[in-house]
TIVO-2410 file (N, C-alpha, C; in nm, 3 decimals):
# residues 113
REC num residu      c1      c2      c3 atome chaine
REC   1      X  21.163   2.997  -7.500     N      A
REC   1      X  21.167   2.880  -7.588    CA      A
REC   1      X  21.111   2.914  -7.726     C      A
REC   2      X  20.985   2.982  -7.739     N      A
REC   2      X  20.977   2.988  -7.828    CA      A
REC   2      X  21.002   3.096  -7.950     C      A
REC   3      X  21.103   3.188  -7.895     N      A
REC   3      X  21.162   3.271  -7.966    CA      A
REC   3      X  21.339   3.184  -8.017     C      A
REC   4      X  21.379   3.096  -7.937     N      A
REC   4      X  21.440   2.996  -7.973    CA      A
REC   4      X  21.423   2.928  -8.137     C      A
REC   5      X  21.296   2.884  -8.160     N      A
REC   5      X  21.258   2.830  -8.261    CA      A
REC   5      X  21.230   2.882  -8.373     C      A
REC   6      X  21.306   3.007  -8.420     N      A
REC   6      X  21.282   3.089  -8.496    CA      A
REC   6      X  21.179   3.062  -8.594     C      A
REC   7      X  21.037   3.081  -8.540     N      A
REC   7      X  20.923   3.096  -8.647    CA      A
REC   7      X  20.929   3.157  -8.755     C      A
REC   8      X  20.839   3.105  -8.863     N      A
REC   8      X  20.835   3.179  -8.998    CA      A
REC   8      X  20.680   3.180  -9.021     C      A
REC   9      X  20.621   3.244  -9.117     N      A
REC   9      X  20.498   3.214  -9.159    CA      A
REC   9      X  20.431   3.058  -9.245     C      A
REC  10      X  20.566   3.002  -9.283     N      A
REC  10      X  20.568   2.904  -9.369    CA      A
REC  10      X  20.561   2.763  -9.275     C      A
REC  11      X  20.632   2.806  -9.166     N      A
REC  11      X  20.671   2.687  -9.071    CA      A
REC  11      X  20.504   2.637  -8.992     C      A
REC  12      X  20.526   2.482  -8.999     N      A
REC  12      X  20.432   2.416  -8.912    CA      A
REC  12      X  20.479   2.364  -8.803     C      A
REC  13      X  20.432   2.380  -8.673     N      A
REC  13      X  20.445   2.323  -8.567    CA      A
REC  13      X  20.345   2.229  -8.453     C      A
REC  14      X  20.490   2.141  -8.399     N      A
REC  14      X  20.380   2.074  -8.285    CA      A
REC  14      X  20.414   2.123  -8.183     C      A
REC  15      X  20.370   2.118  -8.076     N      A
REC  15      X  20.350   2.184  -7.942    CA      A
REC  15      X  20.280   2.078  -7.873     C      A
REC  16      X  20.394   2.001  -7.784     N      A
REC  16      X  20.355   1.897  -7.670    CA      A
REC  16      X  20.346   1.973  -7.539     C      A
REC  17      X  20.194   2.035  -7.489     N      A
REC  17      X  20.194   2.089  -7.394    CA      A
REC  17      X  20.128   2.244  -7.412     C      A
REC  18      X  20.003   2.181  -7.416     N      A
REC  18      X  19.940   2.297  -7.476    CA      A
REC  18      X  19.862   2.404  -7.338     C      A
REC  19      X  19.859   2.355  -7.217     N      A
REC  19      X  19.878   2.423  -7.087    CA      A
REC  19      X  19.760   2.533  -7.127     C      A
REC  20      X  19.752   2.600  -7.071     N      A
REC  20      X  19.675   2.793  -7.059    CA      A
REC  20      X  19.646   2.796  -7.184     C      A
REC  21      X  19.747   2.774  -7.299     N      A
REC  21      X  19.767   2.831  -7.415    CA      A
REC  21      X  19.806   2.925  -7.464     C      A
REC  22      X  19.900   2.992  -7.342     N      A
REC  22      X  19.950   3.099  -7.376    CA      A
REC  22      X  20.076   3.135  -7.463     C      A
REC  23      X  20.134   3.004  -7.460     N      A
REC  23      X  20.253   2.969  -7.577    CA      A
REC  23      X  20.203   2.915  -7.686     C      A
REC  24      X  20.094   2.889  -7.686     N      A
REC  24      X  19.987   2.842  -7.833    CA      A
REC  24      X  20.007   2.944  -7.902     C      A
REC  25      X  19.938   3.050  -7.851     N      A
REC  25      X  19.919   3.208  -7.915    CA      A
REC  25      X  19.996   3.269  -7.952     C      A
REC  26      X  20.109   3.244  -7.934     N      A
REC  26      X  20.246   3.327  -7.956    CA      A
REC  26      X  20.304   3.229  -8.073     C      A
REC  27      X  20.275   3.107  -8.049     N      A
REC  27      X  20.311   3.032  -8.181    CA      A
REC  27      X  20.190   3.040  -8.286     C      A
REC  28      X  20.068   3.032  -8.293     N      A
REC  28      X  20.020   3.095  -8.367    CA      A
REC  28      X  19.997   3.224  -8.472     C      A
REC  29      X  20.037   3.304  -8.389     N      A
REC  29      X  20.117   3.441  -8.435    CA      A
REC  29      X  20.218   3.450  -8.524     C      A
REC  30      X  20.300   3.404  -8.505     N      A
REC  30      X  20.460   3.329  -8.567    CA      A
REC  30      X  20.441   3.253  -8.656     C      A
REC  31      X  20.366   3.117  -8.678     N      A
REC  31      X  20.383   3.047  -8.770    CA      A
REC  31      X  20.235   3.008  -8.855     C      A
REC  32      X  20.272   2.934  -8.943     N      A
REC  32      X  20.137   2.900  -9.076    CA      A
REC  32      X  20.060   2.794  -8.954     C      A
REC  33      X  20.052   2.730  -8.946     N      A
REC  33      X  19.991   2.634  -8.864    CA      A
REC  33      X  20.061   2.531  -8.738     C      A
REC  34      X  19.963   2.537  -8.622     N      A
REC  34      X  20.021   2.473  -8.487    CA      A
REC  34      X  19.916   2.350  -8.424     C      A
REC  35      X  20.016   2.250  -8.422     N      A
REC  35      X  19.944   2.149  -8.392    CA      A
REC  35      X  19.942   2.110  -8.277     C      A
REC  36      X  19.865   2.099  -8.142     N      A
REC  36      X  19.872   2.090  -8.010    CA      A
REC  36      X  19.830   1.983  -7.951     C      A
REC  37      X  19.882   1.955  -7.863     N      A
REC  37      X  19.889   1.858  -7.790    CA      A
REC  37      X  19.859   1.851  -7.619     C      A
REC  38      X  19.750   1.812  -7.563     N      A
REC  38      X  19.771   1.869  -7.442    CA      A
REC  38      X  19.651   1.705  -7.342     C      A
REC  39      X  19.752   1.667  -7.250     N      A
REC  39      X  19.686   1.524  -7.175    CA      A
REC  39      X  19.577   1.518  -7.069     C      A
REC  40      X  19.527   1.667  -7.034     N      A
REC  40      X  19.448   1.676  -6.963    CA      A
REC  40      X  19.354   1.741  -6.992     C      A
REC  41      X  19.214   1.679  -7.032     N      A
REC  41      X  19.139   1.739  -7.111    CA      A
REC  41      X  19.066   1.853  -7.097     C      A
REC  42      X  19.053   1.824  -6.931     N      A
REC  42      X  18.976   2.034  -6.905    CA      A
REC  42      X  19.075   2.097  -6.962     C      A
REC  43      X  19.203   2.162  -6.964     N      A
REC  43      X  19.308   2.213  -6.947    CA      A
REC  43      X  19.296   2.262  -7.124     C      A
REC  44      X  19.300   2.157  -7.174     N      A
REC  44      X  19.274   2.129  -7.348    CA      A
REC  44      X  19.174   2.235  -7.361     C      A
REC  45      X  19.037   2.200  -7.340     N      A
REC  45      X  18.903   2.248  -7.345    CA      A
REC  45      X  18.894   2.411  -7.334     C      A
REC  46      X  18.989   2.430  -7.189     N      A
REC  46      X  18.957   2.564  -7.162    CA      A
REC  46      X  19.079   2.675  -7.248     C      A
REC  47      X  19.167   2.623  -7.289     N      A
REC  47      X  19.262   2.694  -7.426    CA      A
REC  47      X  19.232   2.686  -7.515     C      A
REC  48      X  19.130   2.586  -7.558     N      A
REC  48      X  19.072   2.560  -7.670    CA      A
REC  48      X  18.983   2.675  -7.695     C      A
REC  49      X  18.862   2.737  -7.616     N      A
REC  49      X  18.801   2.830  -7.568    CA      A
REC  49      X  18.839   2.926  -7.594     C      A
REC  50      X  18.930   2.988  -7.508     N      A
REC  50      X  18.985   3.081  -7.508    CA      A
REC  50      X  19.054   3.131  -7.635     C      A
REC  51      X  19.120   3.052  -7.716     N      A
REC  51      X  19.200   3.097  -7.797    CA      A
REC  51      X  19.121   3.075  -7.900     C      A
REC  52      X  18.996   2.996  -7.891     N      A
REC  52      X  18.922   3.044  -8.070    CA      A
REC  52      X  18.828   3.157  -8.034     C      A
REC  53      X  18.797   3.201  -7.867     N      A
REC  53      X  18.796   3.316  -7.883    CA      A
REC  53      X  18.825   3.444  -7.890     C      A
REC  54      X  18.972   3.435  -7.897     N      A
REC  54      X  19.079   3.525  -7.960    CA      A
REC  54      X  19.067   3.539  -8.068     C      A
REC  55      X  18.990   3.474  -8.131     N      A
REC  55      X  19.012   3.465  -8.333    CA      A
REC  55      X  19.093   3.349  -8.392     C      A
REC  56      X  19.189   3.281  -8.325     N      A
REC  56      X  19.284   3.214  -8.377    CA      A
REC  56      X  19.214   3.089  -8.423     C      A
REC  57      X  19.245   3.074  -8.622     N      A
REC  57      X  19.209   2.944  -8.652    CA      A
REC  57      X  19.316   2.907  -8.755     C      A
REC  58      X  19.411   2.896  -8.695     N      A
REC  58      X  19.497   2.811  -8.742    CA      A
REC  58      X  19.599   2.704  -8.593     C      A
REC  59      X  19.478   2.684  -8.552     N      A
REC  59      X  19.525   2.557  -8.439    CA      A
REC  59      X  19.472   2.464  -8.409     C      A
REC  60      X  19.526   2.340  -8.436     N      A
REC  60      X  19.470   2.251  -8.421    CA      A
REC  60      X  19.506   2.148  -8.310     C      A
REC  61      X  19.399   2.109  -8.190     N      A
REC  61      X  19.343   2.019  -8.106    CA      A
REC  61      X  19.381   1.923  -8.057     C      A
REC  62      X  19.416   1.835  -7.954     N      A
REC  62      X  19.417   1.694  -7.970    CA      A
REC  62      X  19.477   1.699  -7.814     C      A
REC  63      X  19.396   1.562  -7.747     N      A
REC  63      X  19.379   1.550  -7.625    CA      A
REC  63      X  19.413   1.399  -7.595     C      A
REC  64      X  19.558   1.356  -7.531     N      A
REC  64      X  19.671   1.270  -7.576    CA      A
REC  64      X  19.759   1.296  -7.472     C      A
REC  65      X  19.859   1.189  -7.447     N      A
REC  65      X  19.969   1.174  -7.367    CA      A
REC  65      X  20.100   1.261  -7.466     C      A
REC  66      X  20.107   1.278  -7.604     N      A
REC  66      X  20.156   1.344  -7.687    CA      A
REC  66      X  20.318   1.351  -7.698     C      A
REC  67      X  20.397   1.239  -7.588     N      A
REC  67      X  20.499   1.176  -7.629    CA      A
REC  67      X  20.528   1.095  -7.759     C      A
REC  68      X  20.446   1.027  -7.817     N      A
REC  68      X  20.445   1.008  -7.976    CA      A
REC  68      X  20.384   1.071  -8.102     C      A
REC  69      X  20.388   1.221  -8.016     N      A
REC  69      X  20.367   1.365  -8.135    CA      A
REC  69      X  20.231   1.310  -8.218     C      A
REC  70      X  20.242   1.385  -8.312     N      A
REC  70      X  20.080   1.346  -8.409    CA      A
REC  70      X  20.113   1.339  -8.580     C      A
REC  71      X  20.180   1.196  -8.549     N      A
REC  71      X  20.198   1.128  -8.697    CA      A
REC  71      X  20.088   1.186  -8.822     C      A
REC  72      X  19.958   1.212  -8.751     N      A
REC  72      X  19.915   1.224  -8.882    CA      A
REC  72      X  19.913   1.323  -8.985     C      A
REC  73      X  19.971   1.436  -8.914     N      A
REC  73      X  20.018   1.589  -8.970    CA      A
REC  73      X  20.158   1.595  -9.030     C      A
REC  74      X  20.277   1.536  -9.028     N      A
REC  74      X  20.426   1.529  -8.990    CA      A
REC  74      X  20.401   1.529  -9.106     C      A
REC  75      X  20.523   1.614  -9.161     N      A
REC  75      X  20.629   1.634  -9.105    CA      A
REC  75      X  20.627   1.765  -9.035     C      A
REC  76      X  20.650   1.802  -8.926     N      A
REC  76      X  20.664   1.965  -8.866    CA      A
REC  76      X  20.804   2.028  -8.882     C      A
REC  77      X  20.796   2.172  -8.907     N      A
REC  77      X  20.872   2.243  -8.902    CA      A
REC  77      X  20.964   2.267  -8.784     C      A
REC  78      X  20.861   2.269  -8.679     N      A
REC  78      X  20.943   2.304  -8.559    CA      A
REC  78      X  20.826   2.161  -8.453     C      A
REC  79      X  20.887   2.143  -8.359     N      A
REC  79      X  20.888   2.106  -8.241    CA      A
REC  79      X  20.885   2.152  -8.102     C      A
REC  80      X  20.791   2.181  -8.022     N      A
REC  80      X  20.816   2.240  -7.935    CA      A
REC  80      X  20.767   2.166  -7.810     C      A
REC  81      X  20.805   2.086  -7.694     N      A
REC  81      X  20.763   2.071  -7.562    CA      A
REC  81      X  20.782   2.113  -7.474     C      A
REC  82      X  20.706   2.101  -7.378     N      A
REC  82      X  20.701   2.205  -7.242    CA      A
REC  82      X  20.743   2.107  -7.157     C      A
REC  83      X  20.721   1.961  -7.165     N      A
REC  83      X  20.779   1.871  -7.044    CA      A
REC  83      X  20.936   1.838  -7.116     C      A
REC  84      X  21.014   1.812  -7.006     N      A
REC  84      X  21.106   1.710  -7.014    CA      A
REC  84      X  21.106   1.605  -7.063     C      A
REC  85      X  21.207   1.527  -7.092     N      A
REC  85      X  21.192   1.377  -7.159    CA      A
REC  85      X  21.357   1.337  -7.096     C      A
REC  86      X  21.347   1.182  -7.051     N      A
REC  86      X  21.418   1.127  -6.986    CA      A
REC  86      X  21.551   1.064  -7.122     C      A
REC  87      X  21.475   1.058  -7.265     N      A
REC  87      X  21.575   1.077  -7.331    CA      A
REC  87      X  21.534   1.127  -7.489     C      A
REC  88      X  21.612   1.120  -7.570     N      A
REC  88      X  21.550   1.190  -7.707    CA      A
REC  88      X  21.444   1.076  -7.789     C      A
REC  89      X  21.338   1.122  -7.797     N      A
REC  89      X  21.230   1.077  -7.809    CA      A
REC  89      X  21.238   1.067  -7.991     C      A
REC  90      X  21.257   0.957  -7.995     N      A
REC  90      X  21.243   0.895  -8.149    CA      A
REC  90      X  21.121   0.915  -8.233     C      A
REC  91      X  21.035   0.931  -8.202     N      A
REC  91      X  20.866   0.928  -8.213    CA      A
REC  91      X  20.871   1.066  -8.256     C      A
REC  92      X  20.915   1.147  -8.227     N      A
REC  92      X  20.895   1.305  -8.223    CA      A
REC  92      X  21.030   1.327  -8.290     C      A
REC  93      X  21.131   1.265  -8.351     N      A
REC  93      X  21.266   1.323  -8.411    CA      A
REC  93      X  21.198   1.223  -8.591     C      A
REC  94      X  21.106   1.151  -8.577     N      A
REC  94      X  21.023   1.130  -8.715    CA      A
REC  94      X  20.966   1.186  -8.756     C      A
REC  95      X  20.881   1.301  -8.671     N      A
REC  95      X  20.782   1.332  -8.728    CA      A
REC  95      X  20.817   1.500  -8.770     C      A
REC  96      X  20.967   1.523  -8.787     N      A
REC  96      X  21.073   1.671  -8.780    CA      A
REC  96      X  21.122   1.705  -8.961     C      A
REC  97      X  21.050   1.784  -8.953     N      A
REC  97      X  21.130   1.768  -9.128    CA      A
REC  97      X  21.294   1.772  -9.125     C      A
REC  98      X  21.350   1.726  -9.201     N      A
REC  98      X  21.504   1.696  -9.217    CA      A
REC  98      X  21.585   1.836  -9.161     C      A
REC  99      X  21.517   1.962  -9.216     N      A
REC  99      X  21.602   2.103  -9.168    CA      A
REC  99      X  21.482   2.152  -9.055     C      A
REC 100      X  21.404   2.079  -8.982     N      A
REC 100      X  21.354   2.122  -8.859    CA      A
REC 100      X  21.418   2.152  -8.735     C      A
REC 101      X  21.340   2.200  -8.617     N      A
REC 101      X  21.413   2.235  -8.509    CA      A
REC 101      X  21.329   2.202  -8.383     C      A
REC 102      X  21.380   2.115  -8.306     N      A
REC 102      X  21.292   2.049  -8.204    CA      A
REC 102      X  21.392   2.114  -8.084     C      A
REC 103      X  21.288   2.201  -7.959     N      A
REC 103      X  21.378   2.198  -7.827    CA      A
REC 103      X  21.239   2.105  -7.720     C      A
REC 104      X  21.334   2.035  -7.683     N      A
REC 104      X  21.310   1.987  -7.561    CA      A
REC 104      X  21.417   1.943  -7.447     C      A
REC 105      X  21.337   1.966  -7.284     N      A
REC 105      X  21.471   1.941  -7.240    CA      A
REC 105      X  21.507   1.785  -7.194     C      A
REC 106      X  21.599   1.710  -7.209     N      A
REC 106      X  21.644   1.609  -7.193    CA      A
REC 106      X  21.732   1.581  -7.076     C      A
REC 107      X  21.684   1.482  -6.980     N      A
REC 107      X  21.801   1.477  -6.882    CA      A
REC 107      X  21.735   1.430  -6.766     C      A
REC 108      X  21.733   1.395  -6.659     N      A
REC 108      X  21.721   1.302  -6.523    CA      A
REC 108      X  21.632   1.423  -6.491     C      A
REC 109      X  21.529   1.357  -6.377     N      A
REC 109      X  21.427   1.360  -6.308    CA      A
REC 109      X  21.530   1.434  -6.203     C      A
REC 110      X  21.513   1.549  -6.124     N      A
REC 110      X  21.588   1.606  -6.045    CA      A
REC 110      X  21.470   1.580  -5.913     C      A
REC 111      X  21.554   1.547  -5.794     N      A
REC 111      X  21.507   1.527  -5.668    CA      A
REC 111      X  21.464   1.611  -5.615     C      A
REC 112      X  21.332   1.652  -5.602     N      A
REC 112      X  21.352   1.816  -5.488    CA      A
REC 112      X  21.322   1.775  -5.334     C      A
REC 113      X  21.408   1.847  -5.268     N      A
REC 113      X  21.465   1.831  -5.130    CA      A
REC 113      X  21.347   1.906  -5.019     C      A
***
C-alpha cells in the first residue's frame, strides 16, 4: 500500500491506523510529514515509543476512532488506511488536497466461515 502512494518529500500524510508502526516508519521515510491516527491507546503509546525512539520527528500523534481523519492539519497529500470502510468516507475525501491520493479498501464486511 504504501509504495502505492507514491511518496515525495514534499507530500503530507494521514495514516488511519497507526498499529506497530511499522507502516508509520516507512511513511515517515518517504514523506515531509505524517499524521497518525490510531483508536487504541496502548497500541498508540507503544509506536509512539518506539518510533521516537528510532529518531523519527516528523510524526504526529492522535488517539481517535479516526474515520473523520484530522481536520485540523488538512489538507493531506496522501491518505492512507489500514481498515476497510463500508463506503467512501466523505470526511476523509475533504480533508485530500484536490491532486491527492487516498487508498482505502471499500466494500462489504466478508463472512468468515
Amino acid at each position: 500500500m504504501t509504495v502505492r502512494l507514491e511518496l515525495n518529500k514534499d507530500h503530507k500524510v494521514l495514516e488511519i491506523g497507526t498499529g506497530s508502526g511499522y507502516q508509520t516508519a516507512f511513511l515517515a521515510e518517504f514523506a515531509k510529514e505524517v499524521y497518525t491516527i490510531e483508536r487504541i491507546e496502548k497500541l498508540s503509546q507503544s509506536a509512539q515509543k518506539r518510533l521516537e525512539k528510532l529518531g523519527y520527528k516528523n510524526i504526529k500523534y492522535r488517539i481517535d476512532d479516526g474515520s473523520a481523519g484530522w481536520s485540523e492539519f488538512a489538507p493531506y497529500d496522501r491518505i492512507i488506511a489500514t481498515a476497510g470502510a463500508g463506503r467512501l468516507p466523505q470526511e476523509l475525501l475533504n480533508q485530500l488536497n484536490l491532486k491527492g491520493k487516498m487508498l482505502i479498501h471499500i466494500g462489504k464486511k466478508r463472512k468468515r466461515s
